[in-house]
TORDRENBA-27805 format. One record per residue: residue in three letters; y, x, z of N, C-alpha, C in turn. Coordinates in steps of 0.05 Angstrom, whole numbers, plus 5000, padded with zeros to 4 digits. Each point is the difference from the previous one (the first is absolute). Layout:
# TORDRENBA-27805
alaYXZYXZYXZ...
//
This chain:
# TORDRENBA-27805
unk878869847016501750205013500549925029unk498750185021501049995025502649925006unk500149695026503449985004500950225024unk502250194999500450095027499949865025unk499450135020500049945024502449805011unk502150194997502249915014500449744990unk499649994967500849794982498849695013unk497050114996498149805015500349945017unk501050135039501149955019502749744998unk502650154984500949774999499349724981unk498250014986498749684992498449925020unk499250105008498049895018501149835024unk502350185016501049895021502149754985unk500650044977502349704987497849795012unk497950014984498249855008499049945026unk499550145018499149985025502749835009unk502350014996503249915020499849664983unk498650014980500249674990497849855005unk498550145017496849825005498050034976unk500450194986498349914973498350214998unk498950175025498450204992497149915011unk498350214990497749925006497550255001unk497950025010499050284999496749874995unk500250184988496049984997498750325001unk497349925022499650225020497050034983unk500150304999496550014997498950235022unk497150064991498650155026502350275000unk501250104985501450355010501049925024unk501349775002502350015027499150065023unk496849914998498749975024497750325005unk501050084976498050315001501250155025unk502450025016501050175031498849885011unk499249785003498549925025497949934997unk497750184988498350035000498449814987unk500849774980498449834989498150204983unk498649814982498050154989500449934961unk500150224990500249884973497849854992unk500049874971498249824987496650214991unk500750185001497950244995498450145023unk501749915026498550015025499249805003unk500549785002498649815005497349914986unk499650054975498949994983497050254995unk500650135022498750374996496849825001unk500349875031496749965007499149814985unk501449804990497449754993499950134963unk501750194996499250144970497550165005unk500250185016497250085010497149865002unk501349835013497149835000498749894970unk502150064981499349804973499750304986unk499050155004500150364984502949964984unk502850055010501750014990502250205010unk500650124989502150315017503549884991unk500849865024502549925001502550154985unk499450295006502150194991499650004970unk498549884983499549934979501449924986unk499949725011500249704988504649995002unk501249854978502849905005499749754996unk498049775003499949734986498049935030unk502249965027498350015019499749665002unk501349854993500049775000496349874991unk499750144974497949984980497350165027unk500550195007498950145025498849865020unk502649785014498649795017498749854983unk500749874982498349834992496550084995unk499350224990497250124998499449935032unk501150135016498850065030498749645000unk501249794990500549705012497649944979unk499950054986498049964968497250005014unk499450395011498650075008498449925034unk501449825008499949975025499649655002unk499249884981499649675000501849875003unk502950064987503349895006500150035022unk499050135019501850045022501050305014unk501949915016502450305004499750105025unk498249945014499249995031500850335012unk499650164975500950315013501849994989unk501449974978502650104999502249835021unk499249755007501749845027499850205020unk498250135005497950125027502450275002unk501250154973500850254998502849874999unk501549764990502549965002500549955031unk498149915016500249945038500650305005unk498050205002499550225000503250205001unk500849964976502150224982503149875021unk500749634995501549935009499549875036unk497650085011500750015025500850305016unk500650214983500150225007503750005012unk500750034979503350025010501749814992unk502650045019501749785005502550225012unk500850184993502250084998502449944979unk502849915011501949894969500650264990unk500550054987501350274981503250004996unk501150274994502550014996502049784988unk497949964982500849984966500049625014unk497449945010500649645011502249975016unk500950205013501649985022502949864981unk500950284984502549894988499549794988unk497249944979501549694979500149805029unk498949975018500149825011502949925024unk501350254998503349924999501749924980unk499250004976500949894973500449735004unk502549774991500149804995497949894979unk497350024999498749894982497949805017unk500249834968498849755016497849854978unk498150154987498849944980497450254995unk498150085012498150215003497649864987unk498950184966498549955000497750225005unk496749985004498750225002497850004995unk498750194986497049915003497850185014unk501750175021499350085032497649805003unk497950135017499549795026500849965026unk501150215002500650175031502849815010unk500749975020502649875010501650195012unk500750204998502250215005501549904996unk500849984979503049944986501549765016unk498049715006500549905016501149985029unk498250135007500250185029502650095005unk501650134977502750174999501949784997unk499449834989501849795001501049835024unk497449965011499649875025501650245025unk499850144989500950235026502750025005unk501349914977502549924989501749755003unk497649895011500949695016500049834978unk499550024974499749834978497349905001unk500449605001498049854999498850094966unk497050004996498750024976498649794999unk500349924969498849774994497350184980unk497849965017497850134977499049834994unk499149994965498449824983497850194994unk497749935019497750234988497649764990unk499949744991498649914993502049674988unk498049954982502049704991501649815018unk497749935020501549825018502750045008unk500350265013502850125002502249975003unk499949924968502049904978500949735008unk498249845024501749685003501050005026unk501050225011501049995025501350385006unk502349915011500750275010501550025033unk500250225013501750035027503449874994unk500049945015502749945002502450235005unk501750024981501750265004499650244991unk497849984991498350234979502550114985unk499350285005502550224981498350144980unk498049964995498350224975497149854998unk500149994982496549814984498950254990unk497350045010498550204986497349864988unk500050094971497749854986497850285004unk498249855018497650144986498449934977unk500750094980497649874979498050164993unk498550185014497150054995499349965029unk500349935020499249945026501550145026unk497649905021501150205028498250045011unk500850255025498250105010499149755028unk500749724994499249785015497349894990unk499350004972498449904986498950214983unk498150175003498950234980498849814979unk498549795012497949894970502149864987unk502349994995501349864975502650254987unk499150245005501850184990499750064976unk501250044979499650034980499950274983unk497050075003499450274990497850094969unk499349745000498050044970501049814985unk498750094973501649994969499949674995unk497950005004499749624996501249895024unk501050015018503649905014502050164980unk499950234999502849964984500649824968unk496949924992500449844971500249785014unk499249895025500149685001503149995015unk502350215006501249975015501949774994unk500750014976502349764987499449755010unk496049955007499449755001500649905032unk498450215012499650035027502250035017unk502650104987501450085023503049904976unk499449794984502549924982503349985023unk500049945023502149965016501650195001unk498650315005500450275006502350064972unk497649954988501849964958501649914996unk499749775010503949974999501950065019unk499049995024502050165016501850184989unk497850184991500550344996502150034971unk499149764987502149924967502250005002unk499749755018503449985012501450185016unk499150115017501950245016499650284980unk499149994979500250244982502949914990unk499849764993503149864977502950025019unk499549975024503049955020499650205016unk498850225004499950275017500150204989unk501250265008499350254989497750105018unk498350084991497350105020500450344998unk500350135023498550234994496850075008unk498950124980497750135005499150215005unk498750015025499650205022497250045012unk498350324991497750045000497749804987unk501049934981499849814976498250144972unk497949994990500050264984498949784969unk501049755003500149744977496350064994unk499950025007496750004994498649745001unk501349745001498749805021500649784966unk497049924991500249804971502549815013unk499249885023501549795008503350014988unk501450145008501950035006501050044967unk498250234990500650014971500149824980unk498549815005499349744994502949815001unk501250065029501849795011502750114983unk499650254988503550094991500049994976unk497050084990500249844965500749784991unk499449765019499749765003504049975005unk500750125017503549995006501450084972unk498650324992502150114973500649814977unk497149824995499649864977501449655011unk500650015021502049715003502650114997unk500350205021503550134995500250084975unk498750144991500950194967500450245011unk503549994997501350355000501049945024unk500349785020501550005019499050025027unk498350125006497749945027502950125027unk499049915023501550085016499450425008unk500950075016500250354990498450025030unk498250215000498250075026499750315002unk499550085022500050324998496950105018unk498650144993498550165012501150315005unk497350055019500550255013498550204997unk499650234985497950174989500050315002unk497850135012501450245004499050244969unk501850095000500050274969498550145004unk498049964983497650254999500650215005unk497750215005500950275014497450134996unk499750274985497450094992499150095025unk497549945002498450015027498350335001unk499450085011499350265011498350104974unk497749904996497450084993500349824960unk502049864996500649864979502450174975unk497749924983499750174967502749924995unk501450084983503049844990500349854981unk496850004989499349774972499549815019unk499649995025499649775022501749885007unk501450195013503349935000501749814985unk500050204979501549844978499949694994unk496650004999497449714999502149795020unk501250125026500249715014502350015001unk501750204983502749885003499449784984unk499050144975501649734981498349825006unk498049965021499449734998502049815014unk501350265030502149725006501549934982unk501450224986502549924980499349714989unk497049954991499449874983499849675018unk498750075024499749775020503449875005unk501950255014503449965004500849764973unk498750114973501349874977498649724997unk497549985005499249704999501349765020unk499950095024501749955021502549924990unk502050124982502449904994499449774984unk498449874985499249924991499749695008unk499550035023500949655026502250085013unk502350204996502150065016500250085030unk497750195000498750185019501050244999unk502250165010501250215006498150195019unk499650264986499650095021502250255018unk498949985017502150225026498650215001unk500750234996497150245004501750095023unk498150125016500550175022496950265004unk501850255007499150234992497050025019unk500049875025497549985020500349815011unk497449845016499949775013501549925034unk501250324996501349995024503749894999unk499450034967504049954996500549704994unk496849835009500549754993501349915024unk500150145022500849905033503150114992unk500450084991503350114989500749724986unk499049954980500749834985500049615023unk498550065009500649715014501950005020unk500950315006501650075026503549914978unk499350094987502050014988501549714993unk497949804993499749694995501349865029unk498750215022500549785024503650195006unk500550165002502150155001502049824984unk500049904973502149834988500549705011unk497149964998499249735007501849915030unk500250215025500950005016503750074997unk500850074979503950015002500049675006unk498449824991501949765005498549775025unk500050245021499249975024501950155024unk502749914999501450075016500049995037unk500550155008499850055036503149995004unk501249785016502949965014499050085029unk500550175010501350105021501950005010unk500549805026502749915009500150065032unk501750045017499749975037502550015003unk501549785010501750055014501549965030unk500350075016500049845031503550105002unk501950084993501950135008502749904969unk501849964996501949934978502050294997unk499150144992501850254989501649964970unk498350164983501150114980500549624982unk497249864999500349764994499449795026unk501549804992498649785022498349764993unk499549895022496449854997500549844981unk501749844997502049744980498650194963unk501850215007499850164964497250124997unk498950035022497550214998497949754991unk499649765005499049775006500749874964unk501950055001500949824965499650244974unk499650345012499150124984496950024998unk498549935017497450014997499149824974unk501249665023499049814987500549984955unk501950085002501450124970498250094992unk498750285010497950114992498649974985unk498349835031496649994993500449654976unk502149935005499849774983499950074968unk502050184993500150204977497550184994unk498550065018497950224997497149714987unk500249825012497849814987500849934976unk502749855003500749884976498950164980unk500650305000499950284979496350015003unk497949785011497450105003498950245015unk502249995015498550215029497949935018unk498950125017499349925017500950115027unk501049935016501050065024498250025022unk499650295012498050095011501350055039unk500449855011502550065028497749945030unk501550135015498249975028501449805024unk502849844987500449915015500850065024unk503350254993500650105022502849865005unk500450145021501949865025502450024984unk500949685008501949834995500150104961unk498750074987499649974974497849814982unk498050035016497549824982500049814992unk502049835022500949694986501949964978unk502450214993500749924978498050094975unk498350174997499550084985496849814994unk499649885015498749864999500949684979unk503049935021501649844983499850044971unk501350194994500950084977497750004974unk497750085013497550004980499049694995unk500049855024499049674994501949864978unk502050115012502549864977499150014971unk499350255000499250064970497449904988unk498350035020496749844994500349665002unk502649985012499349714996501449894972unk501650124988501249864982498750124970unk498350145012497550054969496749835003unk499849874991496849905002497850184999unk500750164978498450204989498950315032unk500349935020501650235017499549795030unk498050185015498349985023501050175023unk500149925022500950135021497850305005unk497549865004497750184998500650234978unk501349974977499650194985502150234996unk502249835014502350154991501650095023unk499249945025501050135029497350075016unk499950235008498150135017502050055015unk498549905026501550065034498449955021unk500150315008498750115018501650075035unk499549715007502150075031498750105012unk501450225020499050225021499349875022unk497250035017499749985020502450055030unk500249715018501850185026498850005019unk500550285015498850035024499849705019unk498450015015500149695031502050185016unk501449805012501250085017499750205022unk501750195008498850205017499450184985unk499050034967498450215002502150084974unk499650395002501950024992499650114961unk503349964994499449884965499050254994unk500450255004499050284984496249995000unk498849845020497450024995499649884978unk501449894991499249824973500650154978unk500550284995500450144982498650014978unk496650085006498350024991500149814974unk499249735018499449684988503050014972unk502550075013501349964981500750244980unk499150214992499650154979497649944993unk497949925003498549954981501249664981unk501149845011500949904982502249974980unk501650295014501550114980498750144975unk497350155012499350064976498249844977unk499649725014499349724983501049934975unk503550005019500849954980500950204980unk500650275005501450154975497150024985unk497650035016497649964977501149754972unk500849805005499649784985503450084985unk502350205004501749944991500450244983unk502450004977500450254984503249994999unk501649845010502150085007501449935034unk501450175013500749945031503349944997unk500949765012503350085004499949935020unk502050145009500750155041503249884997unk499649835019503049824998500750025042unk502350084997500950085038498250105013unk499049945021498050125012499950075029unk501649835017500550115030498449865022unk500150135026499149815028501450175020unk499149805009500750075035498550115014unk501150205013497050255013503150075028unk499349975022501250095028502649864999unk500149795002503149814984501450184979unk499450224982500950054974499049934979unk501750014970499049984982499150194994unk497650044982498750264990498749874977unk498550224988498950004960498249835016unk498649854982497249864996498350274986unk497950005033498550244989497649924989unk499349744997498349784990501150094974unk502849914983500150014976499450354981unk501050225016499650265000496949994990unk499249975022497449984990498849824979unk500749874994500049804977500150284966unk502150075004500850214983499150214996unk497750135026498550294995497549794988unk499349785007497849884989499950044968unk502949824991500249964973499950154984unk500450265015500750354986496450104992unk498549975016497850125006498349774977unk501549764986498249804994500850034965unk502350215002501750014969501349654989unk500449975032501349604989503050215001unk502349824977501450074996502949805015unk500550215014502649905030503949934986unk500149795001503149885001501350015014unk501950175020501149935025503049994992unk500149745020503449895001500350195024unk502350184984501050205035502049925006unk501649784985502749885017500049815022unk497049954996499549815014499550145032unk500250184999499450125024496850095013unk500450055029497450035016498350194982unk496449904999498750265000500249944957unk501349844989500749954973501550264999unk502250065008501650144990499150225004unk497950135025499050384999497849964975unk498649794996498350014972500950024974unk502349834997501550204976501850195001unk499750135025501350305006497450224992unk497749855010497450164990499749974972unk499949754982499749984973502050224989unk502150015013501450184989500150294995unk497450075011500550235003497650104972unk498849864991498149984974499549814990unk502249934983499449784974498550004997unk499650284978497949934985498049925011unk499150105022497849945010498649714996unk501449795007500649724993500749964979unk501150044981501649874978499850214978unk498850214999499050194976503850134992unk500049964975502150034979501849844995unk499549685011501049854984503049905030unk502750204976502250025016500649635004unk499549884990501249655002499449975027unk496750055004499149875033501350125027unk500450274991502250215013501849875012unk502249884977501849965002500949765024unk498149854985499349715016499950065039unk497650224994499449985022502850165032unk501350124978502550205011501249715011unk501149854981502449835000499249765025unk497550025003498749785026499550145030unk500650344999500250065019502250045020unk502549924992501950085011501349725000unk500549964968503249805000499549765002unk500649855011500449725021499249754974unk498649814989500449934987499449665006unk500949824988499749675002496650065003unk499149665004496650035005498949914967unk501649834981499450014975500950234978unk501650235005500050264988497450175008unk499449985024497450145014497049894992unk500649824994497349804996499150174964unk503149974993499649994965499050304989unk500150145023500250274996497350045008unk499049945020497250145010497949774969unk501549815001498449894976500750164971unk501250114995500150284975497550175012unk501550095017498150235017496649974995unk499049755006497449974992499249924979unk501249834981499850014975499650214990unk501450225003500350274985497150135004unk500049935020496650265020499049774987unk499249774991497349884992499849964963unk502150104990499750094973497250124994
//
């Protein structure tokens, strides 16, 4: 029985927030950008052996004839994998998002390096194992290990495409085998453009069910729901439901869930959706203050630091640009917290992005540009914003921070979901004059966050009542 979506969304991301997830990639992911299926690749050197590809489902058995027939060697089908994978090198939607995912465990049996690519684009060092050696050395600081275990498009002659590699694989590539054992036992994997076809692998979960028993760890694939095709009989039809039904049910069988989705386009929903949760506990503090109004620098300074100290402790991540006369407590406040957990990295748990300043002479509004785009850096990377005071000095007056304003049409346009302290004054207080004007918009139905958010716009409160409250406040939204 299919798990729902939503259901699956939230297991998935439990897992993703504890380090324990893991993904294993096959050729679909790479079908947008033009890779080539196993049946294209396969078209010409079947030809050459009188064999009609559109035929054959045992393509594995397929290469091997071509290799039989050809004196063991693969010289054209290497010739057609150069061919197919020197063609394109565009990332796809679908690489784009996992590769903002906190995941740090990719297995694949791709040849192509896209997926890589997206990672790397992402500023995440990759540790690729595309051959044994690999395995005795890695980058330093590496955020994601990607196993290739049938090869890369670095090495065509050791990819692994005919039948006699996949029977010697246990021998040949035993490292891979246990790799893959062990991160099956301590990871949830999802499986994505995956269609289990691969002995290997089937091999590797029989081999898991029969050590675990009834207890294997729980994994989910991604599959889309048949759909009678134009020119197709309904005794045809019928034919492939139940074969998934029947595939979905073997699958449960190693504790393989599957996720159906109605077309291959709602799988970009479904990861949007993954990175959308994944991101509530990726908070944006927004702070500026040059002027002591409603609060002063002393309280505004010991409410931050409260904060962001509370927001890690609670496994946030604090996402800030390091604005005026704010960045340092909030900076404070997060080390405090990373330092008195072992478990808990500066790198992982404070992102800060300080704004470029003009050279002298030249004046700060040219720098507009440079600094919305890293406003929109960061609400990319965040899913909740809190807007705390907000003033400067513009003609010896105080006026809103139109820096933070804008902070706020960003967050709006990004569906990140906005906290504003309006007692606190400056451009805080017209943002929850704006929140106010559509809850729901922000906060749906649920009158609690309402309430919360009423009681922080107006009435004056200590910096540990404020702290305890925006910490309800996000608890509630990350339910």
């Amino acid at each position: 029985m299919p798990i729902k979506i939503d259901e699956f969304v939230n297991e998935y991301v439990e897992s993703l927030r504890c380090g324990e997830a893991g993904l294993f990639v096959g050729a679909g992911l790479s079908f947008d950008s033009g890779m080539p299926s196993w049946k294209e690749l396969l078209k010409k050197p079947a030809e050459k052996i009188g064999m009609d590809v559109s035929k054959e489902e045992d393509l594995v058995t397929l290469a091997q004839y071509f290799v039989n027939e050809n004196h063991n060697t693969r010289t054209a089908i290497n010739a057609e994998l150069k061919s197919k994978f020197g063609e394109f090198s565009n990332i796809n939607h679908n690489q784009e998002i996992i590769a903002q995912l906190p995941i740090d465990t990719v297995w694949t049996t791709n040849y192509d390096n896209l997926l890589e690519k997206a990672f790397q684009k992402n500023n995440k060092i990759c540790d690729v194992k595309r051959n044994k050696d690999d395995f005795t050395s890695s980058p330093k600081n590496s955020s994601v290990t990607f196993y290739k275990m049938h090869g890369d498009v670095s090495n065509f002659n050791d990819t692994v495409i005919t039948r006699r590699q996949y029977e010697e694989y246990d021998r040949n590539f035993e490292i891979y085998v246990t790799a893959l054992k062990s991160d099956l036992v301590r990871k949830t994997f999802l499986f994505i453009g995956y269609s289990f076809q691969d002995p290997n692998l089937r091999y590797i979960l029989s081999q898991l069910r029969l050590l675990l028993g009834n207890s294997p760890r729980k994994h989910y694939f991604l599959i889309k729901k048949p759909e009678k095709e134009s020119e197709e009989s309904q005794e045809d039809f019928r034919y492939r439901l139940n074969k998934q039904r029947l595939q979905i049910e073997d699958l449960e069988l190693y504790n393989i869930e599957a996720v159906e989705v109605d077309s291959y386009g709602q799988i970009s929903k479904v990861l949007e959706k993954i990175k959308s949760k994944i991101k509530l506990n990726h908070v944006f503090l927004s702070s500026a203050q040059s002027v002591d109004k409603e609060i002063d620098k002393a309280s505004l300074n010991q409410l931050l630091m409260c904060l962001s100290y509370k927001l890690v402790k609670n496994d946030n991540v604090i996402v800030n640009g390091y604005g005026w006369n704010a960045g340092n407590a909030i900076v404070k406040g997060a080390l405090m917290a990373i330092m008195e957990d072992s478990s808990k990295s500066i790198d992982e748990y404070l992102k800060v992005y300080p704004f470029p300043q003009p050279d002298a002479g030249v004046d700060r509004e040219s720098m507009h540009n440079d600094w919305t785009k890293i406003r929109n850096k960061m609400l990319d990377n965040s899913g909740i914003a809190i807007f705390i005071s907000g003033n400067k000095i513009e003609e010896g007056k105080a006026v809103l921070s139109k820096g933070m304003l804008e902070e706020f049409d960003i967050a709006k346009q990004k569906n990140v979901i906005p906290i504003s302290i309006g007692y606190t004054g400056g451009a805080s207080k017209k943002i929850s004059s704006l929140i106010s004007e559509n809850y729901k918009r922000y906060y749906g139905d649920d009158q609690r966050l309402i309430e919360m958010s009423k009681k922080m716009s107006s009435n004056f409160m200590d910096s540990d009542t404020t702290v305890d409250l925006i910490i309800s406040m996000i608890c509630k939204i990350q339910q």
